[in-house]
N, C-alpha and C positions, 0 to 999 in steps of 0.2 A: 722523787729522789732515786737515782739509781744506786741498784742491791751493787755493793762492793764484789771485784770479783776476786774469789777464791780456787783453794787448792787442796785436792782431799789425796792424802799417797794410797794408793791403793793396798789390800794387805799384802799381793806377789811384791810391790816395793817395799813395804816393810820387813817384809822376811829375807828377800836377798841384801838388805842392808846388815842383817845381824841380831834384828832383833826380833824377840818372841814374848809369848805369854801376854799377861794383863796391859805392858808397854805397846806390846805390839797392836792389842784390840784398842788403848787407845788411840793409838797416833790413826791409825786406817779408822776412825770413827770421826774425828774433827775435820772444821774445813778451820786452813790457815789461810789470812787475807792475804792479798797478793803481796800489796802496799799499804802501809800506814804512815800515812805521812802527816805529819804538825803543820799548825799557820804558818810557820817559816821556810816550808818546802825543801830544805835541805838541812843535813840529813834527814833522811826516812828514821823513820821508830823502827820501821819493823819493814823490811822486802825478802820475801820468800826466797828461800835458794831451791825448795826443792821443784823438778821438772814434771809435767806430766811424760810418760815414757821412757824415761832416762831413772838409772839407780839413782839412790837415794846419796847423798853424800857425805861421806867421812872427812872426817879431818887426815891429812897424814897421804887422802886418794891424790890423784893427779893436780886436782884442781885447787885445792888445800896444803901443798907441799909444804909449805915455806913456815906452818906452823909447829913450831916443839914438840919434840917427840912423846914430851909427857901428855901432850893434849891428844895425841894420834886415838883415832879409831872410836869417838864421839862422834854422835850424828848432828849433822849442820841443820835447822830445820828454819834460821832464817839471818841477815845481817842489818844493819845498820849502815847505813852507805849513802855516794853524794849522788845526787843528783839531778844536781845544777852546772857544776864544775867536772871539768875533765880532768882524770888523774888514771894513771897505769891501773893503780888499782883502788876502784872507789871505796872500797868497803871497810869503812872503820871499826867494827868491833862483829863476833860472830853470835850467833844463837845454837846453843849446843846442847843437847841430851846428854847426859850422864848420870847414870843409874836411876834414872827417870825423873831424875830433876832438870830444872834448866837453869845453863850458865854461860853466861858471856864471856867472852875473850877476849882482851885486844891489847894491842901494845901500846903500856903507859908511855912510858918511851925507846924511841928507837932500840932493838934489842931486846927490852922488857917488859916480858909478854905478863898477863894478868888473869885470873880466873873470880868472876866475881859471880856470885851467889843471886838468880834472878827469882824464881819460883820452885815452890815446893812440886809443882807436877805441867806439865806441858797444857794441862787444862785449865788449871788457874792461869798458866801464862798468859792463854790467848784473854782469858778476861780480864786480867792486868791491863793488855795492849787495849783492849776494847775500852777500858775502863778508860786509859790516859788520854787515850786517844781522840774519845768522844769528849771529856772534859777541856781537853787543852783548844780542838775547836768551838766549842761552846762558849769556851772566855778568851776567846783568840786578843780581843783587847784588851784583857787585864791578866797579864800573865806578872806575877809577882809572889815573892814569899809565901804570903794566906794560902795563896791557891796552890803551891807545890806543899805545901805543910797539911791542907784539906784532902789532895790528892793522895796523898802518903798515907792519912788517915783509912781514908777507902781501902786502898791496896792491904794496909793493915786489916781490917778488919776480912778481906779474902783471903789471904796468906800469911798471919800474923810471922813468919821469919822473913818474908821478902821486905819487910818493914824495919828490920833490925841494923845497926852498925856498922857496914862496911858491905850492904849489900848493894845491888846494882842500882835498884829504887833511890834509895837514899842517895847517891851518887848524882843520879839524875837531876835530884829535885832541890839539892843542895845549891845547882848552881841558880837556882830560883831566888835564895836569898840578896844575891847581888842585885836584882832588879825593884828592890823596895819592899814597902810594909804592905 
């Protein structure tokens, strides 16, 4: 099986993006997968925004305009996007550093935009991703309630707040109920 390719920011990226200290030796110490993609190949879980040789990207930079100024100046470190379907702009929801946690973005609807609470540290994130990831192709044919409710349980016991109420997990795997017991 081929090793999934990855993305490690270097730490000259991470320090011309704004960041320093312990955030900083994290991020420039992880590789982020490129793609993550589920059995249904559209959306991706998880596609990297960041570049090799290009700064690292803000909310609020060029390429991020069009998000609310209360979001401005978080670091983008991945999106959720289509991948099958052509659309102006594919990318449904973003992955975002702030204060060394991670959180997503996206507009619930048109105009209203969302911050929703993903992982306690950008390193649990990436084993979230790993965790969902490897699971959801593992039971690529029995994707149902049990297995978003066993998933959740996992994530819980790595990040017991990613597991909590209104956070992006629970979101996720919510809509797993609808597909049976």
């Amino acid at each position: 099986m081929a090793k999934p390719r990855v993305f490690r920011p270097t730490p000259e990226q991470v320090a011309a993006a704004g960041v320093s200290g312990s955030l900083a030796e994290e991020l420039s110490s992880l590789d982020f997968p490129v793609q993550v993609l589920p059995p249904w190949k559209s959306p991706s879980l998880f596609s990297v925004e960041m570049e090799k040789g290009r700064d690292l990207p803000l909310l609020g930079s060029s390429r991020f305009a069009h998000f609310p100024k209360g979001f401005r100046g978080d670091l983008v470190i991945g999106s959720s996007r289509e991948t099958v379907l052509k659309f102006a702009d594919p990318i449904y929801s973003l992955y975002c550093v702030h204060k060394g946690e991670v959180w997503s973005i996206d507009e619930s609807t048109p105009g209203q935009w969302r911050r929703l609470f993903v992982n306690s540290s950008v390193a649990l994130f990436l084993q979230s991703l790993e965790l969902v990831g490897g699971q959801l192709k593992q039971n690529a044919s029995r994707l149902n309630a049990r297995l978003g409710h066993a998933i959740l349980k996992k994530i819980q016991k790595l990040d017991p707040r990613a597991a909590e109420n209104g956070s992006f997990w629970i979101g996720v795997f919510q809509g797993f109920d609808t597909l049976g017991p």
